[in-house]
C-alpha positions, -999 to +999 in steps of 0.1 A: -215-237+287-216-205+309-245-182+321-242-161+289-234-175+253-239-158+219-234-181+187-243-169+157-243-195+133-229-180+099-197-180+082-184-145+102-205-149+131-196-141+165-187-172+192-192-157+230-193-177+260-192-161+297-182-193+322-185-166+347-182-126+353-139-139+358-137-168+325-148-155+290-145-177+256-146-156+225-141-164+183-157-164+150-181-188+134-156-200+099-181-226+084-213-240+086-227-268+067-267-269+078-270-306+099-234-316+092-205-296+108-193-262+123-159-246+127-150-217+149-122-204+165-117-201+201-100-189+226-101-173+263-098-136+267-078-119+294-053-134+317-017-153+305-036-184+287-017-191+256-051-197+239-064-160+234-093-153+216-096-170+177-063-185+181-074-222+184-100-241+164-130-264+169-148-287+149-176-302+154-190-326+128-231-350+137-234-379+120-264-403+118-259-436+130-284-463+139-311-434+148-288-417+171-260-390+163-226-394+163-211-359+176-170-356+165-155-326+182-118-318+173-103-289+189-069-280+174-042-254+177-039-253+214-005-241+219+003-267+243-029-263+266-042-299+253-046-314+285-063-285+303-085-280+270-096-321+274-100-316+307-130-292+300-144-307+269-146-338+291-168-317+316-190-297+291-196-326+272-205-346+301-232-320+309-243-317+271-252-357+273-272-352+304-290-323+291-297-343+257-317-374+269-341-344+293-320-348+326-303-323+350-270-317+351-272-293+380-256-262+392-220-261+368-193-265+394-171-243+366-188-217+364-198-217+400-170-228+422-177-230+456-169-204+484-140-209+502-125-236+474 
């Protein structure tokens, strides 16, 4: 997710992800448990979003099942930016599933919106 992305993953650690030099995600890494689940906040810095940096929070717990993984992703605290929030999980996650079984999810329309759009 972005062309630059920092995630440090320890309790304390810093979340980071440029979209683009204009769309910036920042937080803090709250838990790890090693193969299991993470929790940071997140949030978008700049702008008039009502999600600014650390003020919502994400979840994201793998599960075994049947030799695959079962990836649960719960963002919460959204301050009534759900729908635009789904919106983009939708996307990334998209990508992240192409990526995952080797293929090539291309250029990231996102972070690279065409000229004259």
């Amino acid at each position: 997710m972005g062309h630059l992305c920092v995630f440090e993953p320890f309790e304390g650690g810093e979340s980071r992800s440029e979209i683009n030099d204009n769309i910036v995600a920042g937080g803090k890494v709250l838990e790890v448990v090693q193969d299991k689940k993470i929790i940071y906040t997140f949030g978008w810095e700049g702008g008039e979003n009502p999600v600014t940096v650390g003020s919502s929070r994400v979840e994201i717990t793998l599960e075994e099942n049947d030799g695959s993984t079962l990836v649960e992703l719960n963002h919460t605290e959204l301050k009534g930016a759900v729908e635009e929030h789904g919106g983009g999980w939708d996307h990334y996650l998209s990508r992240l599933a192409i990526a995952a079984t080797g293929g090539d999810a291309g250029p990231d329309p996102v972070a690279n919106p065409p000229e004259n759009a």
